[in-house]
PDB file as gemmi writes it, atoms N, CA and C in Angstrom:
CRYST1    1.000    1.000    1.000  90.00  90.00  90.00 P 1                      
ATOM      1  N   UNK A   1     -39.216  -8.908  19.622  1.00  0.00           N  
ATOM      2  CA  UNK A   1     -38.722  -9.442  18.368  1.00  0.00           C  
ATOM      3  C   UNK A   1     -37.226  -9.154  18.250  1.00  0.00           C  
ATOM      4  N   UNK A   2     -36.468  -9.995  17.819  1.00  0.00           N  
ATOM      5  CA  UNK A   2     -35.144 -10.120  17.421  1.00  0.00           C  
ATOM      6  C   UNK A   2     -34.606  -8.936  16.421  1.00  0.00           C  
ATOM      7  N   UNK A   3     -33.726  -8.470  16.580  1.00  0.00           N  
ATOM      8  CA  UNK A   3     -33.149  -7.602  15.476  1.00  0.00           C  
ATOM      9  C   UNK A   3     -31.869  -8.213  14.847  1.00  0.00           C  
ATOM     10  N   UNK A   4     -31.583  -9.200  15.228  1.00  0.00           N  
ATOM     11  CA  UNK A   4     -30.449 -10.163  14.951  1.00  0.00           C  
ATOM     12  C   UNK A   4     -30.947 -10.346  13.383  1.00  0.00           C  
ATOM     13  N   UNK A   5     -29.714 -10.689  12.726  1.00  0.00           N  
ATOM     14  CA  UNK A   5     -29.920 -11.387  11.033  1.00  0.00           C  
ATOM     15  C   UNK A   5     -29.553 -12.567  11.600  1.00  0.00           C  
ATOM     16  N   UNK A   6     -30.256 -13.351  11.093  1.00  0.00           N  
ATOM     17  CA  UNK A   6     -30.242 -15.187  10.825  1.00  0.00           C  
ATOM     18  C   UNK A   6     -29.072 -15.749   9.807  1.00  0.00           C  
ATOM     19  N   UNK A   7     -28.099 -16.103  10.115  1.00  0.00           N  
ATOM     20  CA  UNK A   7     -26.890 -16.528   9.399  1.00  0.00           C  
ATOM     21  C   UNK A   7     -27.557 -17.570   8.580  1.00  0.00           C  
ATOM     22  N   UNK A   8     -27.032 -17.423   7.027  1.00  0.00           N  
ATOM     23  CA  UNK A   8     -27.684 -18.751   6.974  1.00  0.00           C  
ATOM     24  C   UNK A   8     -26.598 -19.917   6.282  1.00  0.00           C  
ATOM     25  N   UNK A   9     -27.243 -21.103   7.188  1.00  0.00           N  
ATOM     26  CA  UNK A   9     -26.292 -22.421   6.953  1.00  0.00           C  
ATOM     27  C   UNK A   9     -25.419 -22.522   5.488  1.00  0.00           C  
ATOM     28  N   UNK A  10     -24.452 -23.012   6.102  1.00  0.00           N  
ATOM     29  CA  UNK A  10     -23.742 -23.871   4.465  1.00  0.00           C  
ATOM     30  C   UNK A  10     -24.378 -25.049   4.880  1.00  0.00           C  
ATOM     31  N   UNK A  11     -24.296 -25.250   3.135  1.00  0.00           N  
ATOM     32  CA  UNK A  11     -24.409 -27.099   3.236  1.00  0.00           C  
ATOM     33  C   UNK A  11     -23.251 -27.856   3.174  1.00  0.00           C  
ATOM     34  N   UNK A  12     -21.979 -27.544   2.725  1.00  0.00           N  
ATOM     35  CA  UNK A  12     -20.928 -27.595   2.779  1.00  0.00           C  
ATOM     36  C   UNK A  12     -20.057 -26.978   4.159  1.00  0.00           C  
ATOM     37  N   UNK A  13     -19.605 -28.242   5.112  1.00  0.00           N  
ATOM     38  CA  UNK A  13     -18.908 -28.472   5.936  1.00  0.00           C  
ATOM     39  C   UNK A  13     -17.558 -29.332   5.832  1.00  0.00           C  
ATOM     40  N   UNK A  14     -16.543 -28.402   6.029  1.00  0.00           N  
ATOM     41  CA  UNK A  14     -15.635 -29.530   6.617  1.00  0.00           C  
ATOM     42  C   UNK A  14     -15.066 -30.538   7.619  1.00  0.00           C  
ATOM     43  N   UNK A  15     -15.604 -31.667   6.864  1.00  0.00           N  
ATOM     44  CA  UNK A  15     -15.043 -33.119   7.716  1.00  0.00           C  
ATOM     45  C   UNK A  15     -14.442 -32.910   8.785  1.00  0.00           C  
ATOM     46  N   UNK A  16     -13.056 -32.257   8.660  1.00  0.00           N  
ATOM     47  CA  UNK A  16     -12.006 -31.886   9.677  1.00  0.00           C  
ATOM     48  C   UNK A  16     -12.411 -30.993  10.934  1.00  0.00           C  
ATOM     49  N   UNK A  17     -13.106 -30.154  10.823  1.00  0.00           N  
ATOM     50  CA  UNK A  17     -13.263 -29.048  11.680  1.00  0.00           C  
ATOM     51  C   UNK A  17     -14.730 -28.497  12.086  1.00  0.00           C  
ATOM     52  N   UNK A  18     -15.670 -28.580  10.728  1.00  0.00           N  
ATOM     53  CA  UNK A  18     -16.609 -28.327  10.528  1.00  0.00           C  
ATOM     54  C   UNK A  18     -16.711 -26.667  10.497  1.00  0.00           C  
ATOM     55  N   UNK A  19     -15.523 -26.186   9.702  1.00  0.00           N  
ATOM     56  CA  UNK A  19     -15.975 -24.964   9.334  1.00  0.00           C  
ATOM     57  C   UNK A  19     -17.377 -24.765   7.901  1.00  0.00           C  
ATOM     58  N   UNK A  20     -17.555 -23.950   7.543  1.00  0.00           N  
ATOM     59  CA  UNK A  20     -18.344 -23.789   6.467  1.00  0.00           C  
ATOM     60  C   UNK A  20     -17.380 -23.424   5.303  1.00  0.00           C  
ATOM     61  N   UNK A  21     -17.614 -24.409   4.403  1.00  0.00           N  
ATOM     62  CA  UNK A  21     -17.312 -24.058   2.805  1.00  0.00           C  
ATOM     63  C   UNK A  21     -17.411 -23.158   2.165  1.00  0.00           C  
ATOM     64  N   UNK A  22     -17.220 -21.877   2.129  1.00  0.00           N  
ATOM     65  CA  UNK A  22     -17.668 -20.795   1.244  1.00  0.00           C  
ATOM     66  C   UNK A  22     -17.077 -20.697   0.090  1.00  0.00           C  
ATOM     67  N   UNK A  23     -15.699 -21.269  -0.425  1.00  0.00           N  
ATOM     68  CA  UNK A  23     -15.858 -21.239  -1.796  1.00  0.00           C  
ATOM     69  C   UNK A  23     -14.943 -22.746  -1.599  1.00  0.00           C  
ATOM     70  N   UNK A  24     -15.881 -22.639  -3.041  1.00  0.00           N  
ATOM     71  CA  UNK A  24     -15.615 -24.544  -3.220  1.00  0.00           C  
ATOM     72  C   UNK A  24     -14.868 -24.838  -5.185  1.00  0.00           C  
ATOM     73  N   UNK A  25     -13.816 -23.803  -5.266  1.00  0.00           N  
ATOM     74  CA  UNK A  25     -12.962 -23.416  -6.017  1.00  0.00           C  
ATOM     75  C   UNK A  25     -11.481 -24.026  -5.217  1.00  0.00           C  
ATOM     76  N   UNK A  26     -11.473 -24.180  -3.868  1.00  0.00           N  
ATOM     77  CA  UNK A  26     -10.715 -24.036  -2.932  1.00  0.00           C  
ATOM     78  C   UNK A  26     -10.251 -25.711  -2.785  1.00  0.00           C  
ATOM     79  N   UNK A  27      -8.701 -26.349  -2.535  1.00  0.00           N  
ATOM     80  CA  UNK A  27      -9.296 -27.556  -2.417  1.00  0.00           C  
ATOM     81  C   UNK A  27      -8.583 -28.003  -1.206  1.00  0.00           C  
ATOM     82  N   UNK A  28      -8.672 -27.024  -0.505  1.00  0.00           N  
ATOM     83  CA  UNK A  28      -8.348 -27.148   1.312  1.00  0.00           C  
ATOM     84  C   UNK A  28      -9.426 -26.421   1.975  1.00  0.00           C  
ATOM     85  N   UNK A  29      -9.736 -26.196   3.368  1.00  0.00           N  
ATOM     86  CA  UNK A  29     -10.422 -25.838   3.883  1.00  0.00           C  
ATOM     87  C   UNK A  29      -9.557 -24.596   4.412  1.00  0.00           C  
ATOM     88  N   UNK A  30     -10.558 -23.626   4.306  1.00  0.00           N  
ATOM     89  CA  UNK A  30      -9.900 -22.500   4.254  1.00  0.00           C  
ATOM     90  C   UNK A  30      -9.604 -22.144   5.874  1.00  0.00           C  
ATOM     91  N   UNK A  31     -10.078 -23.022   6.989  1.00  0.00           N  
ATOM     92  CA  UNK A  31     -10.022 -22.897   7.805  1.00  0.00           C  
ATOM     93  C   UNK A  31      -8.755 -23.353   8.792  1.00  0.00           C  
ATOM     94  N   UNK A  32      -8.599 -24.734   8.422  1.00  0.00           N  
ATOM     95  CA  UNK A  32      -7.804 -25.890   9.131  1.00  0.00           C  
ATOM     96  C   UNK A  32      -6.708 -26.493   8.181  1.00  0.00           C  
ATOM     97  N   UNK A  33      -6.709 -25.971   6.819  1.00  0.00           N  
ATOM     98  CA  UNK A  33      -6.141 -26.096   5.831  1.00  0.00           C  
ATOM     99  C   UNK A  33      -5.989 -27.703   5.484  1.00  0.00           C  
ATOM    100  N   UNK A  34      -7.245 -28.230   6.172  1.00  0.00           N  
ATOM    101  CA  UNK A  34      -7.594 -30.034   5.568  1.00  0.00           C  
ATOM    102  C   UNK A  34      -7.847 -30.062   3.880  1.00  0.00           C  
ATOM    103  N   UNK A  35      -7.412 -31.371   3.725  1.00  0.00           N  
ATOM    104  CA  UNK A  35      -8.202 -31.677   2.269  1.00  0.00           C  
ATOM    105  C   UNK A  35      -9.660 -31.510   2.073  1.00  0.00           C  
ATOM    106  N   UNK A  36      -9.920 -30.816   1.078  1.00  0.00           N  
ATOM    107  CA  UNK A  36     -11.568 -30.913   1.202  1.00  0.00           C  
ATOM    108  C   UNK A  36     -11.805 -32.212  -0.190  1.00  0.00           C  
ATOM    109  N   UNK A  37     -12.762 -32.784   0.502  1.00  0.00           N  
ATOM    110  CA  UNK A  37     -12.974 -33.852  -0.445  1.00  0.00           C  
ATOM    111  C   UNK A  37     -14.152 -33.352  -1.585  1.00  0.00           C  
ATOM    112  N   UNK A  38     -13.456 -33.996  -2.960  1.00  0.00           N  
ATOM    113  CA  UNK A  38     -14.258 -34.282  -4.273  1.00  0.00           C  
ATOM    114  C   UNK A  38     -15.389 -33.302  -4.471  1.00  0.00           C  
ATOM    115  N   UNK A  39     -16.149 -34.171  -3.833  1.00  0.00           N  
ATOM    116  CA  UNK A  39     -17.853 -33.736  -3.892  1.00  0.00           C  
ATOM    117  C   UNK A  39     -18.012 -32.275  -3.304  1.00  0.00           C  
ATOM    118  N   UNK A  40     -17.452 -31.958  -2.703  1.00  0.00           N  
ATOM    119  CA  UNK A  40     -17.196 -30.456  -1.844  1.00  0.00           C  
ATOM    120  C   UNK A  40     -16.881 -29.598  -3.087  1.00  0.00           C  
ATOM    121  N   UNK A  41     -16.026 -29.584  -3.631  1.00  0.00           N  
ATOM    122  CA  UNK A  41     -15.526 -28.759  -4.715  1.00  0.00           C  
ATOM    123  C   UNK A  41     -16.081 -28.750  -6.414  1.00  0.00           C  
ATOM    124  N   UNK A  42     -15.914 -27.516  -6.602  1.00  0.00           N  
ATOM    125  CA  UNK A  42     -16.462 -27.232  -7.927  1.00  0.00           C  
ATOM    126  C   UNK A  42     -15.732 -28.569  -9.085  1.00  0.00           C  
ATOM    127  N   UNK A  43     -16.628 -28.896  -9.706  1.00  0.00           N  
ATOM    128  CA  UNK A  43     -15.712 -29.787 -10.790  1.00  0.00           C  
ATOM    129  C   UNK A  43     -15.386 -29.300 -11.598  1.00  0.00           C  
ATOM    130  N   UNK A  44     -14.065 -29.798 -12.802  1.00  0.00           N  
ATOM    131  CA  UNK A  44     -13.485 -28.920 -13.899  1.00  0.00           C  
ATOM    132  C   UNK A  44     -14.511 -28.524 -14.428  1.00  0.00           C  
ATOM    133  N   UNK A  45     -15.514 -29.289 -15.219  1.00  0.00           N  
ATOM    134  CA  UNK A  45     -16.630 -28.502 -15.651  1.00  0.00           C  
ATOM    135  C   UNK A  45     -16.930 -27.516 -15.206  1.00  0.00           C  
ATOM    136  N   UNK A  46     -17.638 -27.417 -13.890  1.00  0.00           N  
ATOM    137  CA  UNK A  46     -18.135 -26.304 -13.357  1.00  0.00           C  
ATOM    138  C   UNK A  46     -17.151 -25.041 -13.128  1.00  0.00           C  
ATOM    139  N   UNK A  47     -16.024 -25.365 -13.315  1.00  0.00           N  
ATOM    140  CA  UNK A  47     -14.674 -23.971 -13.044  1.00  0.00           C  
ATOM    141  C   UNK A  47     -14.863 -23.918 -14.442  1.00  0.00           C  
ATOM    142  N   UNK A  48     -14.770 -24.251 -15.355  1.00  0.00           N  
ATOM    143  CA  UNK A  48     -14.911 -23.418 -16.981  1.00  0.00           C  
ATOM    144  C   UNK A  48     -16.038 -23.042 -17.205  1.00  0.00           C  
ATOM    145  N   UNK A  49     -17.598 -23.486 -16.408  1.00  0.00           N  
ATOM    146  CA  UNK A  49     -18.509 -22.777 -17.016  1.00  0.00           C  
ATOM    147  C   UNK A  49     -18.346 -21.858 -16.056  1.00  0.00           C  
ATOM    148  N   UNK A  50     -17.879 -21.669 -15.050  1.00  0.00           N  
ATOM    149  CA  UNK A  50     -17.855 -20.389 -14.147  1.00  0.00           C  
ATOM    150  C   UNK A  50     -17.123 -19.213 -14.603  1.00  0.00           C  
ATOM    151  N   UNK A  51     -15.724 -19.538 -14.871  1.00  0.00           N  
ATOM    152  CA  UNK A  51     -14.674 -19.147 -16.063  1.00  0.00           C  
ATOM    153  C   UNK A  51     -15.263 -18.021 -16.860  1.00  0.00           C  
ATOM    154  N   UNK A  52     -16.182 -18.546 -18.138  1.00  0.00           N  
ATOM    155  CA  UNK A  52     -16.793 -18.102 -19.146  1.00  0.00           C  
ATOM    156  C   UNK A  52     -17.711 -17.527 -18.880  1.00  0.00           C  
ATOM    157  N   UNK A  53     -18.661 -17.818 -17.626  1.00  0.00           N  
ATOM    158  CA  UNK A  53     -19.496 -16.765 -17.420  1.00  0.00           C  
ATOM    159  C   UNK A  53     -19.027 -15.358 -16.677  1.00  0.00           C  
ATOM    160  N   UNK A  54     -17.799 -15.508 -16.039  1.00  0.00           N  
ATOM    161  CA  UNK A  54     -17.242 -14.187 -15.535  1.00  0.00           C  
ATOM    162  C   UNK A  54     -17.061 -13.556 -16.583  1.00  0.00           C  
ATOM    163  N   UNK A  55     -16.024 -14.044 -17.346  1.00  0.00           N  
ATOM    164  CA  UNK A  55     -15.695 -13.299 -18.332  1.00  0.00           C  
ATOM    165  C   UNK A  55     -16.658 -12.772 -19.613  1.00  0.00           C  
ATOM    166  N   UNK A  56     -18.093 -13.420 -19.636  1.00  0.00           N  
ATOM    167  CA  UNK A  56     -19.133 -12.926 -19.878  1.00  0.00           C  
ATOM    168  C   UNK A  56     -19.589 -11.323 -19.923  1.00  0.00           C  
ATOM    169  N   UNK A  57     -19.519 -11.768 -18.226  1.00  0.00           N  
ATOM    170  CA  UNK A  57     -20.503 -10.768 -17.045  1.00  0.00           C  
ATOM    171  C   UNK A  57     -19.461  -9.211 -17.292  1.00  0.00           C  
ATOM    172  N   UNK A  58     -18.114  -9.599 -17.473  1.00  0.00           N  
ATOM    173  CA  UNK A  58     -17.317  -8.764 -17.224  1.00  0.00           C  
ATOM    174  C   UNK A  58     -17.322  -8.115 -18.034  1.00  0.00           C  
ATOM    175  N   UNK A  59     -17.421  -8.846 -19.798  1.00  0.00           N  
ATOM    176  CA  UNK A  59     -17.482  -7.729 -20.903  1.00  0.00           C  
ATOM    177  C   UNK A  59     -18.777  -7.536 -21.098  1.00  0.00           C  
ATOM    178  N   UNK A  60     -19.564  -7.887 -20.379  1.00  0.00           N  
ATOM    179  CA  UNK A  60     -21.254  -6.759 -20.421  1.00  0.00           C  
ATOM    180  C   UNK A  60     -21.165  -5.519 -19.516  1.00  0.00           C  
ATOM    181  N   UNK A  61     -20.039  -5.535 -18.568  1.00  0.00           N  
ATOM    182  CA  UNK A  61     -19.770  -4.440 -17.794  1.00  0.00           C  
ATOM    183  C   UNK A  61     -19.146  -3.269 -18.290  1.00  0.00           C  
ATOM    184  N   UNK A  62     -17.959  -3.994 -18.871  1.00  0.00           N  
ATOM    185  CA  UNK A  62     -17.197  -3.278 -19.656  1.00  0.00           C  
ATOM    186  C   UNK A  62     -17.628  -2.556 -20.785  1.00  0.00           C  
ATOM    187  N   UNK A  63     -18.794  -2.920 -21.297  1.00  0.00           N  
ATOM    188  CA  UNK A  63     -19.754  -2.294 -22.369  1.00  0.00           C  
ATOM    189  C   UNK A  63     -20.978  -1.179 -21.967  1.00  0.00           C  
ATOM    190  N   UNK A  64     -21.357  -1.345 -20.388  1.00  0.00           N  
ATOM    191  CA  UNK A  64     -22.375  -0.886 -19.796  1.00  0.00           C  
ATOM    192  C   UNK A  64     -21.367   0.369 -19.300  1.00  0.00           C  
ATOM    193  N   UNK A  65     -20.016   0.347 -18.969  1.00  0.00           N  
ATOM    194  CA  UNK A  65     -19.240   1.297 -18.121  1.00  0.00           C  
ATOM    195  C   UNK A  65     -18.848   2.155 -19.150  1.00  0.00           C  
ATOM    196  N   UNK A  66     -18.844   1.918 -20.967  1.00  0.00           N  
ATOM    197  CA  UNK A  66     -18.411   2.934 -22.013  1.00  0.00           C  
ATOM    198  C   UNK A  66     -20.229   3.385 -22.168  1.00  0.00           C  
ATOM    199  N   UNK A  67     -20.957   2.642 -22.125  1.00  0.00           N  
ATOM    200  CA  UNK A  67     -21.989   3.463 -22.495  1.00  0.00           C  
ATOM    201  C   UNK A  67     -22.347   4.412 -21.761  1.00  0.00           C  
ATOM    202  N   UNK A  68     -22.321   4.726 -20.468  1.00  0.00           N  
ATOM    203  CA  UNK A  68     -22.199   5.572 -19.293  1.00  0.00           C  
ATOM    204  C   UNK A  68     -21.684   6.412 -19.553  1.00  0.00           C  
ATOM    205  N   UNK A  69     -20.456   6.494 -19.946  1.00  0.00           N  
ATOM    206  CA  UNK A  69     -19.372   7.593 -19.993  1.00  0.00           C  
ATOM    207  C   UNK A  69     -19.945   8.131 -20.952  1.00  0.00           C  
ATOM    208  N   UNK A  70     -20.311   7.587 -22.029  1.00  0.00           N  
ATOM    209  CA  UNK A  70     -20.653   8.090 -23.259  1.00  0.00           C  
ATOM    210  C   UNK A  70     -21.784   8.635 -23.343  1.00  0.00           C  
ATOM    211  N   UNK A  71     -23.009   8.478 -22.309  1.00  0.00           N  
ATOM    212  CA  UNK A  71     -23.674   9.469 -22.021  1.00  0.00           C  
ATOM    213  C   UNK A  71     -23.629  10.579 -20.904  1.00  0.00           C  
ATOM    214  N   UNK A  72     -22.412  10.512 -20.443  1.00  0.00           N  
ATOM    215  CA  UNK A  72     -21.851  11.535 -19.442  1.00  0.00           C  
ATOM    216  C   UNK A  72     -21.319  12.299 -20.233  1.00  0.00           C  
ATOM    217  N   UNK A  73     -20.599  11.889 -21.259  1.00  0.00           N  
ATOM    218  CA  UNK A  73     -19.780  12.834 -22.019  1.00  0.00           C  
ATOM    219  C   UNK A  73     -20.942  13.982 -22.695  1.00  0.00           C  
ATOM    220  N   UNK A  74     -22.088  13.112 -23.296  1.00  0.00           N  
ATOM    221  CA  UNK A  74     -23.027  13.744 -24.085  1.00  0.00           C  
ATOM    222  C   UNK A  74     -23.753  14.702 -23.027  1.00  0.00           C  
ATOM    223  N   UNK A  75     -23.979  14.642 -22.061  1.00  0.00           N  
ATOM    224  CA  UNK A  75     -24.769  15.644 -20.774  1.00  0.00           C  
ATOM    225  C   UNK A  75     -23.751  16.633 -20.996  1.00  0.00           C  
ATOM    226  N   UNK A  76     -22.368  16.503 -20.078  1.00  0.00           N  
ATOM    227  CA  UNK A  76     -21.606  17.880 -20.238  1.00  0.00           C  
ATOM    228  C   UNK A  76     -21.841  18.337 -21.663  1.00  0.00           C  
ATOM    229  N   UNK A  77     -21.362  17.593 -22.991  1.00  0.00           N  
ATOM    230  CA  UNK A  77     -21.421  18.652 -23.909  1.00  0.00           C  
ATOM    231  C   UNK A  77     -22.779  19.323 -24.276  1.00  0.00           C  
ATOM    232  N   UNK A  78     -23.981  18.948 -23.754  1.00  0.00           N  
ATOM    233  CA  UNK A  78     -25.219  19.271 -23.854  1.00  0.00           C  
ATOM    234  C   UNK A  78     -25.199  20.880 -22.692  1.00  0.00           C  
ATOM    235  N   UNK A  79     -24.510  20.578 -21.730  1.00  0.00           N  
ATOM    236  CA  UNK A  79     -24.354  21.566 -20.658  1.00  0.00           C  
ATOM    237  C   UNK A  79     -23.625  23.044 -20.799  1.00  0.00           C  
ATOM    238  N   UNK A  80     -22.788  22.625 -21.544  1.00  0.00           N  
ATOM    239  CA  UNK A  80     -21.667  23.547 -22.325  1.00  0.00           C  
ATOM    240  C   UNK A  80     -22.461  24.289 -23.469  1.00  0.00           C  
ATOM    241  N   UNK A  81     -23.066  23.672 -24.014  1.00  0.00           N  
ATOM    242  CA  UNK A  81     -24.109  24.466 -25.123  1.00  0.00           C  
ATOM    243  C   UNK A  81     -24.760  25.342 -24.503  1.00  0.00           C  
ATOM    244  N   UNK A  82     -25.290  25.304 -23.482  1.00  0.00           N  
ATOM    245  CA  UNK A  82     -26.085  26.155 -22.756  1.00  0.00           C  
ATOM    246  C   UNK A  82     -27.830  24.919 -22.550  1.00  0.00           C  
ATOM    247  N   UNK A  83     -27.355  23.930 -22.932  1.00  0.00           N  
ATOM    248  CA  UNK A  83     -29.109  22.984 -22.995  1.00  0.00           C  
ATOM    249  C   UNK A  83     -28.721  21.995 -22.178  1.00  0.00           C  
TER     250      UNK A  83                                                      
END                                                                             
């Protein structure tokens, strides 16, 4: 049996070269620096709902990374008490 990992395909190829598309934010090929056509790339739509969901994701992080602290803070001062 193989111990190899199985790469797995893009569906997105470029025309020019046939590298693989990995981000399709991009509107050259990150490879051969061809035009990547239309359909290849994220549409404005899809870059603002992408947009808004980072910046989502980011202030649920940013909320998850004070609550942390804030129960780190509460352990040491729990520790310092002697409990």
């Amino acid at each position: 049996m193989s111990t190899t990992a199985m790469a797995t395909p893009s569906r997105f190829k470029c025309p020019a070269c046939g590298f693989s598309v990995f981000n399709r934010r991009v509107e050259v090929c990150e490879s051969c620096r061809a035009p990547l056509p239309a359909e290849m790339r994220f549409s404005e739509g899809e870059l603002a709902w992408l947009a808004e969901e980072e910046a989502r994701v980011g202030k649920i992080r940013q909320e998850l990374a004070r609550q942390a602290e804030q129960l780190e803070a509460e352990k040491q001062r729990r520790r310092g008490e002697g409990g």
